[in-house]
ROSELUM-736908 format. One line per field, with one value per residue (C-alpha): residue number from 0; x, y, z. Coordinates in Angstrom, 3 decimals. Example, Ala and Ser with C-alpha at 12.3 -4.5 7.8 and 13.67 -1.06 7.14 Angstrom:
# ROSELUM-736908
nr = (0 | 1)
xx = (12.300 | 13.670)
yy = (-4.500 | -1.060)
zz = (7.800 | 7.140)
END
This chain:
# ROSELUM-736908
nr = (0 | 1 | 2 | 3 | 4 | 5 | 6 | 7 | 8 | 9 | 10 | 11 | 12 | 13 | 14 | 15 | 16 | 17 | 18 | 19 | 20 | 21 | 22 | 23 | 24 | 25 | 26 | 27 | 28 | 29 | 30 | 31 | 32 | 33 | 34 | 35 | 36 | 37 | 38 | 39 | 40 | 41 | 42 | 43 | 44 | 45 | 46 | 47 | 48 | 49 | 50 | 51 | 52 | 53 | 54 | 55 | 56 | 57 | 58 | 59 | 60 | 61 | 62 | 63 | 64 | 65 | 66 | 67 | 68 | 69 | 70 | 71 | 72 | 73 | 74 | 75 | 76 | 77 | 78 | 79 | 80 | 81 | 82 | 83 | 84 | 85 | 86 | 87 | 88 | 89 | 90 | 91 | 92 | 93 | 94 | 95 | 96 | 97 | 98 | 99 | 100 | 101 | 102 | 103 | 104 | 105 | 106 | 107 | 108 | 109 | 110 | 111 | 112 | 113 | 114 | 115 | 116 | 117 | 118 | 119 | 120 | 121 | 122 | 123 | 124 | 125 | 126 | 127 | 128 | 129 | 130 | 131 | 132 | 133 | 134 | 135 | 136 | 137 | 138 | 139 | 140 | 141 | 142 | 143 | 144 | 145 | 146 | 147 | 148 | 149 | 150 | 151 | 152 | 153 | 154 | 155 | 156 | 157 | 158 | 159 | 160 | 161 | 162 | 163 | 164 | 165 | 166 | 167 | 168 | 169 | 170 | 171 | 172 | 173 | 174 | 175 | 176 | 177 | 178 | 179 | 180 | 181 | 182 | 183 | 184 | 185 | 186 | 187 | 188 | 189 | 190 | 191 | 192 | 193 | 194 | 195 | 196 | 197 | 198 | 199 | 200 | 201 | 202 | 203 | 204 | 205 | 206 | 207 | 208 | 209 | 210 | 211 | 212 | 213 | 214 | 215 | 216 | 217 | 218 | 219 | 220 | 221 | 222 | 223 | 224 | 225 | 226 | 227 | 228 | 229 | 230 | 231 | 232 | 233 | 234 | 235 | 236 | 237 | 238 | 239 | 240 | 241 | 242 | 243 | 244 | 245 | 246 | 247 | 248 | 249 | 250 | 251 | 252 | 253 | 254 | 255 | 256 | 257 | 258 | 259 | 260 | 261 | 262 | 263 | 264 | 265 | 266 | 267 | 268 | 269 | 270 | 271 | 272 | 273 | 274 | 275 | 276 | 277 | 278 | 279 | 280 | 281 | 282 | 283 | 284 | 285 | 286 | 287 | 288 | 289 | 290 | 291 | 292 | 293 | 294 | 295 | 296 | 297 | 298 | 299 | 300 | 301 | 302 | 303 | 304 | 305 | 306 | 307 | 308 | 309 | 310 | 311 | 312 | 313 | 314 | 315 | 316 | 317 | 318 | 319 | 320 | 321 | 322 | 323 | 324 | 325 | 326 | 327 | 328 | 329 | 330 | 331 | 332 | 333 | 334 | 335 | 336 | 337 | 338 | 339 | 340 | 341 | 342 | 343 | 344 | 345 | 346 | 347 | 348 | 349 | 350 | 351 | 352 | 353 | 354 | 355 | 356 | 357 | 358 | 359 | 360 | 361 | 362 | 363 | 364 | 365 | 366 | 367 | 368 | 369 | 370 | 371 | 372 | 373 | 374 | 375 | 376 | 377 | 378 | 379 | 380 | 381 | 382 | 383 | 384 | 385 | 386 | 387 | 388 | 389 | 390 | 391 | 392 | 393 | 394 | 395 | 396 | 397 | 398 | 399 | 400 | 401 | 402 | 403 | 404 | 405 | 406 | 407 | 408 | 409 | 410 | 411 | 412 | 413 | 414 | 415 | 416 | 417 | 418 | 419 | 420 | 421 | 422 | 423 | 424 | 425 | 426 | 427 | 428 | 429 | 430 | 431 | 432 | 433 | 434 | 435 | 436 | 437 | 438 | 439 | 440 | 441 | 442 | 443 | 444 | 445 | 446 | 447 | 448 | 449 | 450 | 451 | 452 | 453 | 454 | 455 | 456 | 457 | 458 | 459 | 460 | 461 | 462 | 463 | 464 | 465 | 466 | 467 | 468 | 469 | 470 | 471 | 472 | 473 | 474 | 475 | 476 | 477 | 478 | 479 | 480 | 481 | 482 | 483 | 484 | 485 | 486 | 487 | 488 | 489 | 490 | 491 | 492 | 493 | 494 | 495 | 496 | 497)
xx = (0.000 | 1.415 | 2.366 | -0.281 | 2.195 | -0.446 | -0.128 | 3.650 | 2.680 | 1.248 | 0.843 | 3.244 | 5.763 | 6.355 | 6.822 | 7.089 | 7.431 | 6.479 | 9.095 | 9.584 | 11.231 | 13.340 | 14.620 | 15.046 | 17.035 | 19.680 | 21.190 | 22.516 | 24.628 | 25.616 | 25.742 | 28.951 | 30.048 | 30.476 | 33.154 | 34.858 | 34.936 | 36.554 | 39.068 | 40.158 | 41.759 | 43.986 | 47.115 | 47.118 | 46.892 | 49.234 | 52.268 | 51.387 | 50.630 | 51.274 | 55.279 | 54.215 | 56.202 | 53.937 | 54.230 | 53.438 | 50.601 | 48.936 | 49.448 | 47.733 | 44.290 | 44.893 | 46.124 | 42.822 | 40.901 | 42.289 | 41.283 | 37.777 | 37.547 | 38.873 | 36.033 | 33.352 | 31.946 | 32.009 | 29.507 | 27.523 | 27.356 | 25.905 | 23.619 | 22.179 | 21.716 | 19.743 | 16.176 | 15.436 | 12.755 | 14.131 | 14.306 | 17.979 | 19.253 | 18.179 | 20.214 | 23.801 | 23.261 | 22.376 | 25.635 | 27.559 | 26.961 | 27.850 | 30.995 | 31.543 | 31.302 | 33.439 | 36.346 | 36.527 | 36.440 | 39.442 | 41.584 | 41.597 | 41.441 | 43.880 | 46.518 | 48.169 | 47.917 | 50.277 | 53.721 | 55.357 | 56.856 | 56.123 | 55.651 | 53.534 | 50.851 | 51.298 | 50.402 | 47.440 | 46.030 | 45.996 | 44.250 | 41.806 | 41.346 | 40.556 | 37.605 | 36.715 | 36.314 | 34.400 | 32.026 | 32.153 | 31.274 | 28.404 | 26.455 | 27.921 | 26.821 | 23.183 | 23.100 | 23.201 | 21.728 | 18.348 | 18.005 | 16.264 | 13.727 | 13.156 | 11.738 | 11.945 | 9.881 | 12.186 | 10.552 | 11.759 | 14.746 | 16.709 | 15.631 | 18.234 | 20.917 | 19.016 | 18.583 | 21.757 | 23.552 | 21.974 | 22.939 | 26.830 | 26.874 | 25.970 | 27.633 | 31.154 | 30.750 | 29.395 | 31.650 | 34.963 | 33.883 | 32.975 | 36.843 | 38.203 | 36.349 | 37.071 | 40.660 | 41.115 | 39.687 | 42.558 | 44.936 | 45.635 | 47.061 | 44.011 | 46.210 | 45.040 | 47.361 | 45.399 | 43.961 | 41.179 | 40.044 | 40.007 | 38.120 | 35.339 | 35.307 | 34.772 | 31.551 | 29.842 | 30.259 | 29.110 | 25.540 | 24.866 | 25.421 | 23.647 | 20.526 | 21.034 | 21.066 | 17.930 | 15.972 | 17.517 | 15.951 | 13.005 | 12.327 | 13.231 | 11.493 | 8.170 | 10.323 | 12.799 | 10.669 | 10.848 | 8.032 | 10.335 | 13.080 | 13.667 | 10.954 | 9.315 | 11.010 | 14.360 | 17.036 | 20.184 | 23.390 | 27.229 | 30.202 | 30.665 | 28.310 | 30.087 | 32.446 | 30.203 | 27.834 | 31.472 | 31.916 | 28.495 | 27.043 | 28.223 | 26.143 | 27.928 | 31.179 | 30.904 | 29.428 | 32.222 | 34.835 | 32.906 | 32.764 | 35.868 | 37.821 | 35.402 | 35.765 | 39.738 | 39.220 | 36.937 | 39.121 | 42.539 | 40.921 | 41.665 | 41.848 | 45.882 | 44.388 | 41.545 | 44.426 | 46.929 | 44.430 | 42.675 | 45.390 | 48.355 | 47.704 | 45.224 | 47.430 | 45.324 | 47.411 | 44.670 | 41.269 | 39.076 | 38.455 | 37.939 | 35.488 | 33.859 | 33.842 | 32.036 | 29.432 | 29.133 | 28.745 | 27.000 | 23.589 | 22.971 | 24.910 | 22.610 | 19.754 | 20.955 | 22.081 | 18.367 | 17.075 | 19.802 | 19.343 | 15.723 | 15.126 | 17.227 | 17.964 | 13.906 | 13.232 | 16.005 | 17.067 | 19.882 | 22.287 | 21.546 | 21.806 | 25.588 | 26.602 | 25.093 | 26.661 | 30.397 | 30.494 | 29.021 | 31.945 | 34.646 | 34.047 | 33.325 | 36.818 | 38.765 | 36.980 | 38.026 | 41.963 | 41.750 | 41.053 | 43.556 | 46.209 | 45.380 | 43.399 | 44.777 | 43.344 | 45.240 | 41.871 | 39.787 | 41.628 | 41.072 | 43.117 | 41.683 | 42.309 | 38.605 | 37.019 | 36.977 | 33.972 | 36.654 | 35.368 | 38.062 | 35.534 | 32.461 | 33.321 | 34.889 | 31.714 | 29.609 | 32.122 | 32.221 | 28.380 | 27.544 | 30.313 | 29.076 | 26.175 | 27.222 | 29.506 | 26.414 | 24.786 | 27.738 | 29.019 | 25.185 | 23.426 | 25.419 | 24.051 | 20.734 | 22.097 | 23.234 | 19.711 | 19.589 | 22.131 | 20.137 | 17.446 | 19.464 | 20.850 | 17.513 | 17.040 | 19.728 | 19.898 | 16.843 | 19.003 | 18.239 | 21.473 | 21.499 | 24.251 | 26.586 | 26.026 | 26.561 | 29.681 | 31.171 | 31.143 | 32.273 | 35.200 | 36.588 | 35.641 | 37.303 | 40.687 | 40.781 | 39.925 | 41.974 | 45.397 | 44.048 | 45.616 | 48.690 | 48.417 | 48.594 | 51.078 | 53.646 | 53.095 | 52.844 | 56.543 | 58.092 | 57.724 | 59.594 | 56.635 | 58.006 | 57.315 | 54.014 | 51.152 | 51.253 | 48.815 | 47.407 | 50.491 | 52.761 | 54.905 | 54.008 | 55.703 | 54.013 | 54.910 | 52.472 | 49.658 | 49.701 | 49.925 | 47.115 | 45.135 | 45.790 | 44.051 | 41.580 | 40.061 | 43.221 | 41.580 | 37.983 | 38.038 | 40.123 | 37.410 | 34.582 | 36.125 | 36.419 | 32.334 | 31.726 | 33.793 | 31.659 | 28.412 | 28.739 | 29.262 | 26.297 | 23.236 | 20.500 | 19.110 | 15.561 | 14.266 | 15.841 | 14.821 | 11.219 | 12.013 | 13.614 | 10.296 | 7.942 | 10.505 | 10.979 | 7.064 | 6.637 | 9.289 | 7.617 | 4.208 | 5.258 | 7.183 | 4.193 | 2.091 | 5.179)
yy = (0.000 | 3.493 | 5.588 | 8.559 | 11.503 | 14.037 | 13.912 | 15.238 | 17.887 | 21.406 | 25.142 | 27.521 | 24.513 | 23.624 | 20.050 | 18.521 | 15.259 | 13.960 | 15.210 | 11.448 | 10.485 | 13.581 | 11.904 | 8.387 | 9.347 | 11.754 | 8.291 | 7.726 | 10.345 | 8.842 | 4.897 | 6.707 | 8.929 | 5.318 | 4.097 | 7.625 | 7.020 | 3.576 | 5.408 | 7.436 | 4.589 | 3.415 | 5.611 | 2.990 | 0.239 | 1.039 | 2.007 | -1.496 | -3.808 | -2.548 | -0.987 | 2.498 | 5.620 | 7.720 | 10.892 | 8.350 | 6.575 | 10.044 | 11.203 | 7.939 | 9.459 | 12.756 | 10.480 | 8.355 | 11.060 | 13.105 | 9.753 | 9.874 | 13.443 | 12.418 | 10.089 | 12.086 | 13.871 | 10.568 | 9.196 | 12.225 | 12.133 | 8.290 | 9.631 | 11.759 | 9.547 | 6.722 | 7.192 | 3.299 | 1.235 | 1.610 | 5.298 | 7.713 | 7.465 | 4.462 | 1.807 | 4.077 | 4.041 | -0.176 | -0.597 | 1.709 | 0.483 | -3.690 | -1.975 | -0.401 | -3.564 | -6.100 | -3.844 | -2.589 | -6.135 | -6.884 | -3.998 | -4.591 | -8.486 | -9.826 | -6.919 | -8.240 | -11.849 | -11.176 | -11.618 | -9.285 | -6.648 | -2.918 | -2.798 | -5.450 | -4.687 | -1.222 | -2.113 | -4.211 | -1.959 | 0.754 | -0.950 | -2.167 | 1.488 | 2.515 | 0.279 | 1.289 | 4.869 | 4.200 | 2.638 | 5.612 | 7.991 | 5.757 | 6.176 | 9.966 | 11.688 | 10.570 | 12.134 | 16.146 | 15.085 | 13.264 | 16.798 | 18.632 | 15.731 | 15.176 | 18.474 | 21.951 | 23.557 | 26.307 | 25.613 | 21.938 | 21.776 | 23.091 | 20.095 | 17.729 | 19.589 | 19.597 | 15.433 | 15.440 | 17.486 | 14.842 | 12.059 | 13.471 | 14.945 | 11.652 | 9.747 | 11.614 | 11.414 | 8.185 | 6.231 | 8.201 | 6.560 | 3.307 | 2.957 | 3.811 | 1.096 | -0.929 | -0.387 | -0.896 | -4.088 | -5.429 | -3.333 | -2.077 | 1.012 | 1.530 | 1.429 | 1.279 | -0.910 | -4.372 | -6.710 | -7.146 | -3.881 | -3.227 | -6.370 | -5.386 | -1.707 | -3.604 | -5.440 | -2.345 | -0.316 | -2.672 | -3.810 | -0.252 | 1.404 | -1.508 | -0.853 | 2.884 | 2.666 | 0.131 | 2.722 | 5.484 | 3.669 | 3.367 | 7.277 | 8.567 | 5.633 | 7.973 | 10.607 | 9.449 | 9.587 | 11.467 | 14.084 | 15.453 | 15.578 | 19.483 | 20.241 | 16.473 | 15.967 | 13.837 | 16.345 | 15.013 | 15.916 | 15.989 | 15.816 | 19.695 | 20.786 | 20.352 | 22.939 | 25.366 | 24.779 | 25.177 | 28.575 | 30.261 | 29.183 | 31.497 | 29.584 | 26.222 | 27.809 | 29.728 | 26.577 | 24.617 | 27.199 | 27.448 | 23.929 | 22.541 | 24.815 | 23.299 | 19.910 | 20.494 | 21.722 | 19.208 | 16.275 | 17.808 | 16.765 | 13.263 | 10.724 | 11.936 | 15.791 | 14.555 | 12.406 | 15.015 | 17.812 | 15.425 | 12.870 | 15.064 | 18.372 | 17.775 | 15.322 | 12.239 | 10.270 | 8.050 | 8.495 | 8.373 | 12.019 | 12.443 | 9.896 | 11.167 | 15.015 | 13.676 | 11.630 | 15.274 | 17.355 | 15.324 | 15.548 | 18.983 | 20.316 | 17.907 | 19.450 | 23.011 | 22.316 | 21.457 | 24.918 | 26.453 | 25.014 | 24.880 | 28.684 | 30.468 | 28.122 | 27.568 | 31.328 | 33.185 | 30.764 | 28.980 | 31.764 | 33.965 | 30.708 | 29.828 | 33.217 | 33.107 | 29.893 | 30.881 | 34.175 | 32.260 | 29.365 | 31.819 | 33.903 | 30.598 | 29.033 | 31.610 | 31.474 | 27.962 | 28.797 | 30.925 | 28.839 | 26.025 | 29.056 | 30.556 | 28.134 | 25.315 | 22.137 | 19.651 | 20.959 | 18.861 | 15.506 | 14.369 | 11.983 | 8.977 | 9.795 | 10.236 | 14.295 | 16.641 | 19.164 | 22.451 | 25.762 | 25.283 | 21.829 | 23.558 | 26.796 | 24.415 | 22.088 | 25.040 | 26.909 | 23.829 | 22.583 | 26.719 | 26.142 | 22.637 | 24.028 | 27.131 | 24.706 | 22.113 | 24.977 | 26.280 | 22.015 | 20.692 | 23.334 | 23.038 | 19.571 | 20.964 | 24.210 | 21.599 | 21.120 | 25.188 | 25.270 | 22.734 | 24.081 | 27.500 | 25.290 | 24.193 | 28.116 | 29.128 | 26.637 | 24.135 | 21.334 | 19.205 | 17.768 | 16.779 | 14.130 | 16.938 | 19.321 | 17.004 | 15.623 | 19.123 | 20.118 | 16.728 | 17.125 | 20.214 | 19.518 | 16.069 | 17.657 | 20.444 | 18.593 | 15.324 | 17.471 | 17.539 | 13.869 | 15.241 | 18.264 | 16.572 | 14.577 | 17.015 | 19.193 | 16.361 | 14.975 | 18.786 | 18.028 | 14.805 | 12.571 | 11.165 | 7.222 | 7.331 | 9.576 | 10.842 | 9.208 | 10.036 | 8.675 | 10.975 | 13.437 | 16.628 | 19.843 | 23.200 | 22.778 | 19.235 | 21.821 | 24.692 | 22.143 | 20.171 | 24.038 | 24.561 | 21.422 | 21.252 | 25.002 | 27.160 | 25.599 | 25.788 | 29.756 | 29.771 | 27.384 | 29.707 | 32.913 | 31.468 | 30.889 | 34.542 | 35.575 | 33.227 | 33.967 | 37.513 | 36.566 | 33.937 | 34.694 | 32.379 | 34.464 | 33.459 | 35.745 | 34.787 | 31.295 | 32.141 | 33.262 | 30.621 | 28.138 | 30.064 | 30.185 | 26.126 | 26.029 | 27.896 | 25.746 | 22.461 | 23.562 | 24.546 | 21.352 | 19.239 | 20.926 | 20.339)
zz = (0.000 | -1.160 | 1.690 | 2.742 | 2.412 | 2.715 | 6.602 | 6.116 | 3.755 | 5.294 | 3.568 | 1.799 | 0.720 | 4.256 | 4.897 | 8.391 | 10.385 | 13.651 | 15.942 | 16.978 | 13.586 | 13.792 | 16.805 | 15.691 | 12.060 | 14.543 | 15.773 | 12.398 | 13.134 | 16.949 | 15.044 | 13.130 | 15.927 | 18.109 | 15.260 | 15.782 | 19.204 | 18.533 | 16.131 | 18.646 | 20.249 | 16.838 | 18.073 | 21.088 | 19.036 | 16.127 | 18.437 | 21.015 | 18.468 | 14.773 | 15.564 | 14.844 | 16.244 | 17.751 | 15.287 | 12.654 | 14.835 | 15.245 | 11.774 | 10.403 | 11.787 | 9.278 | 6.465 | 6.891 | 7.002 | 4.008 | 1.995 | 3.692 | 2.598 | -1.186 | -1.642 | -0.382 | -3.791 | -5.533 | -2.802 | -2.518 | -6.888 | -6.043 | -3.542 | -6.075 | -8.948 | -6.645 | -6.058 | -6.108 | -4.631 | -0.903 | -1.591 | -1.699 | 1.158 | 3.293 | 0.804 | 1.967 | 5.790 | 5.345 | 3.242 | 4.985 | 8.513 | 7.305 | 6.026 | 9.236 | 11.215 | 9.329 | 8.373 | 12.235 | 13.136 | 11.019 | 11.832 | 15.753 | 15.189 | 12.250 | 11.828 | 15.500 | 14.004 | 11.068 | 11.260 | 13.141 | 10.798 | 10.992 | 7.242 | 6.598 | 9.698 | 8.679 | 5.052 | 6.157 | 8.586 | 5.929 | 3.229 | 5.363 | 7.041 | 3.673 | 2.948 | 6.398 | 5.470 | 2.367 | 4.635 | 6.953 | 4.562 | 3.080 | 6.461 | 7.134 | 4.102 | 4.499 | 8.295 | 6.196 | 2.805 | 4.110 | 6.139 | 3.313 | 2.630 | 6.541 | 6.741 | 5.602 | 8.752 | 10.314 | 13.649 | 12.886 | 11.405 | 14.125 | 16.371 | 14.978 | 16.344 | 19.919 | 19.727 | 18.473 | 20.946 | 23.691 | 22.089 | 21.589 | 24.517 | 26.264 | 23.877 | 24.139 | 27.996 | 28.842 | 26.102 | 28.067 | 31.417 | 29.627 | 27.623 | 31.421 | 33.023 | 30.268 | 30.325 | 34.358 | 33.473 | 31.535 | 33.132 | 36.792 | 35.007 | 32.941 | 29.882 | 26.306 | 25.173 | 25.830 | 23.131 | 25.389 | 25.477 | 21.781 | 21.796 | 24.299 | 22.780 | 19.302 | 20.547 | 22.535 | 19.514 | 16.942 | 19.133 | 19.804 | 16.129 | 14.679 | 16.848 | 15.914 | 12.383 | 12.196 | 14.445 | 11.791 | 8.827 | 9.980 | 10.991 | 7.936 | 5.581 | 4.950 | 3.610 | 1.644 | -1.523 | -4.405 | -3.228 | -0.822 | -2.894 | -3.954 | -6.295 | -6.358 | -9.757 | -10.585 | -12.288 | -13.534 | -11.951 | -13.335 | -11.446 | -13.309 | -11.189 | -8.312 | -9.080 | -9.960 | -6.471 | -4.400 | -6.524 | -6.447 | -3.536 | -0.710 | 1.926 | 1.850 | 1.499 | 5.187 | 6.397 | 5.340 | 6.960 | 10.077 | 10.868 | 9.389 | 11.916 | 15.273 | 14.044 | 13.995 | 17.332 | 18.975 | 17.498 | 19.122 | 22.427 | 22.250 | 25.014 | 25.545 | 26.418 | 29.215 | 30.895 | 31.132 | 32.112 | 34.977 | 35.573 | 35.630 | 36.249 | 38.995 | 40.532 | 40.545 | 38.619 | 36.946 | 34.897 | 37.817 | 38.546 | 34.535 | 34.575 | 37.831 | 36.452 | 33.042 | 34.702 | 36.714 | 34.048 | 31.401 | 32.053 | 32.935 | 29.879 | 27.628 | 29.621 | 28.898 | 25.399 | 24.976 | 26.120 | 24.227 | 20.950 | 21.583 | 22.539 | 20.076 | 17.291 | 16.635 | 17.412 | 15.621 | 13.047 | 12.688 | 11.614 | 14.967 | 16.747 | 14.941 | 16.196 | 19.711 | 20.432 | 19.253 | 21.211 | 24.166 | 23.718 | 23.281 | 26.618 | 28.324 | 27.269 | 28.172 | 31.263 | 31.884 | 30.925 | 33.524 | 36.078 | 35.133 | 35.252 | 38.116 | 40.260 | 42.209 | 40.219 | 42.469 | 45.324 | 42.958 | 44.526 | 47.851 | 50.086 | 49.353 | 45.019 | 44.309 | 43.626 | 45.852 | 45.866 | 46.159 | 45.179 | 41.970 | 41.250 | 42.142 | 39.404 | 36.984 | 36.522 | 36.336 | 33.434 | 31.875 | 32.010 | 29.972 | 27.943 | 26.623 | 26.164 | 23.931 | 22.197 | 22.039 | 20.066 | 17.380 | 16.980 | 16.290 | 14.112 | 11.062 | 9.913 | 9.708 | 8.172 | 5.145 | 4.510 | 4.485 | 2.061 | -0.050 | -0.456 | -1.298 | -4.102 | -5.443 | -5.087 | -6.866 | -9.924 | -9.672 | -8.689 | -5.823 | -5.051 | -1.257 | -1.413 | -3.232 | -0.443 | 2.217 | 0.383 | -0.279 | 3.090 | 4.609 | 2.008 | 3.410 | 6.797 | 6.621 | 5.073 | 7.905 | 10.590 | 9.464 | 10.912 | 14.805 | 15.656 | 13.839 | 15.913 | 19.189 | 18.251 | 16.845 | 20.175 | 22.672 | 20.528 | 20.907 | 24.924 | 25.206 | 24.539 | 20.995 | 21.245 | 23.131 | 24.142 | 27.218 | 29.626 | 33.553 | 35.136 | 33.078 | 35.018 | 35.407 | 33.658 | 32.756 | 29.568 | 29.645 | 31.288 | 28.758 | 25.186 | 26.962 | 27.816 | 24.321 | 22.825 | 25.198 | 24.709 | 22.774 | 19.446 | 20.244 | 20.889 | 17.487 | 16.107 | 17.123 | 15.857 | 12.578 | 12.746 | 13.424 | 10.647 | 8.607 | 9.527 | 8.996 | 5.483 | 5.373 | 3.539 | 4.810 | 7.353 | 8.865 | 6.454 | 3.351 | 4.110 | 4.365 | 0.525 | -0.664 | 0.856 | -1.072 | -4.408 | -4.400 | -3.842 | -7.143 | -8.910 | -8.027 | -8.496 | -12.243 | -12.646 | -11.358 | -14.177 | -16.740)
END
């Protein structure tokens, strides 16, 4: 039986979707963000088990990356020639996620099983890593190009970002204190050097993203259909076109600079940057008090995030919101340098090892709860500002070419950001720390305090600067959206009489 899609369908070209389903197809976007979790692990495993230096070990993350980014267009160009029987996008995120699951499972274990010569694990590793990636960016680029057929209402659109700054937000968090458990478990130093954890970490991330990607699919089934599709009428795409949407169309290109430069930023704070800022600067000398400060501050910056996103993004559009949320993350972060550099963090510790509720902990989980939230806001919007920008396209040319917007962005985004692990490796190897990353046993130097500050919030304010420049060059205000709605309404209607 056809699907009634008159329920989905309201006035002025404004199509919507139960806010459920809005909910259920932003885990596609966690079901990939738990294999980039995993990933963030590979720098342990390359320089225990693969021979890896640890320059080289951190730069393999960038080079991985820079091939994700290099395959992007062609997938997006895929995207938007299929409009099949299971609809655009639902066939990607299926293939994308079995992809995801076997190649992971090879990498972390059959590369230790070979024989044991740098070159050939290496070798392995990174031919396998790039089937991986294809995978990857199979599921990925359906998270921003389904946006534009999920739902076009501006009261809507922003809610992605709010589900999906929960689901990070918790995800980030809770998947932290889960690796640390995990780790003590094979280890009395809570090292990440263990087969067994990369073993256990394999299995909790494939159950979960499986079950996130099935619930995924099934949201966005109703709308994946050629009547949401830009003006409900297939138009044929070249790979020329490409160049000439990067070139004319102003909106993607700010979106692309303003969250290339956050994603850098967010992915310099890797597992290395958490233990030396709450394993070695406080003192503690193990992951505990990280773990007991996440579980702390987790929920209420979700809960905050929420109101946040919620209040502005839905009330002053997306652009306003962009801008709120990167002035709000830049005086927060510099709020938090300050009180690593002139606070006493080793109050957070008491004698037994475990937190300490000091005024320093008490100001720092406040700081730090506003300043996810603020960064909750700037991180999560720009997915469904993709679906902005896709529309604008349709706008602009007549073109409804999702996967191509998605893929553009993720290709500069992926290139940028692909240099953070490199980053953190190049500054943690200027401080001594050239064969492994440092970890919350690590002896403590000011030099180890200020390159972790830097990673941990330096990059983010630089990050967030980069978005205000940006937006002030952005042309999809609330009001020019409201435009563009009523233009694609007019193109459709005179293509459904064509």
């Amino acid at each position: 039986m056809a699907t009634d899609i008159s329920k989905y369908q309201g006035a002025n070209g404004i199509h919507r979707v139960p806010i459920w389903r809005i909910g259920g197809f932003a885990l596609n976007n966690t079901a990939t963000n738990l294999y980039l979790v995993l990933m963030g692990y590979v720098a342990f495993y390359l320089g225990g088990f693969v021979g890896m230096a640890t320059v080289l070990a951190s730069s393999f993350s960038m080079i991985m990356r820079l091939w994700d980014g290099v395959t992007d267009p062609f997938i997006g160009f895929l995207v938007d020639k299929t409009n099949g029987k299971f609809g655009k996008n639902r066939p990607f995120m299926v293939i994308g996620q079995v992809i995801l699951c076997i190649t992971s499972f090879i990498l972390f274990h059959v590369t230790h099983l070979l024989p044991e010569n740098a070159v050939i694990r290496s070798a392995f590793f990174v031919i396998v890593s790039m089937i991986y990636y294809i995978g990857y960016t199979f599921q990925c680029v359906v998270t921003k190009s389904a946006q534009s057929c999920l739902t076009n209402d501006p009261k809507q659109r922003p809610l992605f970002a709010v589900f999906d700054a929960i689901y990070n937000t918790a995800l980030f968090a809770g998947m932290a204190v889960v690796a640390a458990n995990v780790a003590a478990k094979y280890d009395p130093n809570s090292s990440y050097v263990t087969l067994g954890f990369f073993h256990e970490m394999w299995v909790i991330v494939a159950i979960i993203s499986a079950v996130f990607t099935a619930i995924a699919v099934f949201c966005i089934a109703p709308k994946d259909r050629v009547e949401f599709f830009g003006t409900g009428k297939a138009v044929k795409v070249s790979l020329k076109d490409y160049w000439d949407t990067l070139k004319h169309n102003r909106a993607i290109q700010m979106l692309v600079v303003s969250a290339s430069t956050d994603k850098l930023a967010n992915q310099a704070k890797t597992s290395s940057v958490t233990a030396v800022m709450f394993g070695v600067v406080t003192g503690a000398g193990s992951l505990a008090i990280s773990a007991a400060f996440q579980g702390m501050t987790s929920i209420p910056t979700v809960i905050l995030a929420i109101l946040v996103i919620g209040g502005l993004a839905t009330t002053l559009g997306q652009r306003k919101g962009m801008i709120i949320g990167s002035a709000g993350g830049i005086v927060t972060s510099l709020m938090l340098i300050a009180m690593w550099v002139f606070g006493d963090p080793t109050t957070m510790v008491n004698s037994q090892g475990g937190m300490a509720m000091s005024a320093f902990t008490i100001i720092l989980v406040v700081l730090t709860i506003i300043n996810g939230a603020f960064n909750s806001l700037s991180g999560n919007i720009v997915i469904p500002m993709t679906a902005d920008c896709a529309d604008y396209e349709v706008y602009r040319t007549g073109k409804y070419v999702p996967g191509m917007m998605g893929t553009l962005f993720s290709f500069v985004d992926k290139i940028v950001s692909s240099f953070a692990p490199m980053i953190a490796g190049l500054l943690f190897a200027a401080i001594g720390f050239k064969d492994i990353m440092p970890d919350a046993s690590a002896p403590y130097s000011d030099s180890l305090k200020f390159v972790g500050l830097f990673l941990m919030y330096g990059l983010i304010i630089v990050g967030q600067i980069c978005n205000l420049v940006a937006m002030k060059f952005y042309p999809l205000t609330k009001e020019k959206m409201e435009e563009i709605r009523g233009e694609i309404e007019k193109i459709k209607a005179e293509a459904m009489k064509g």
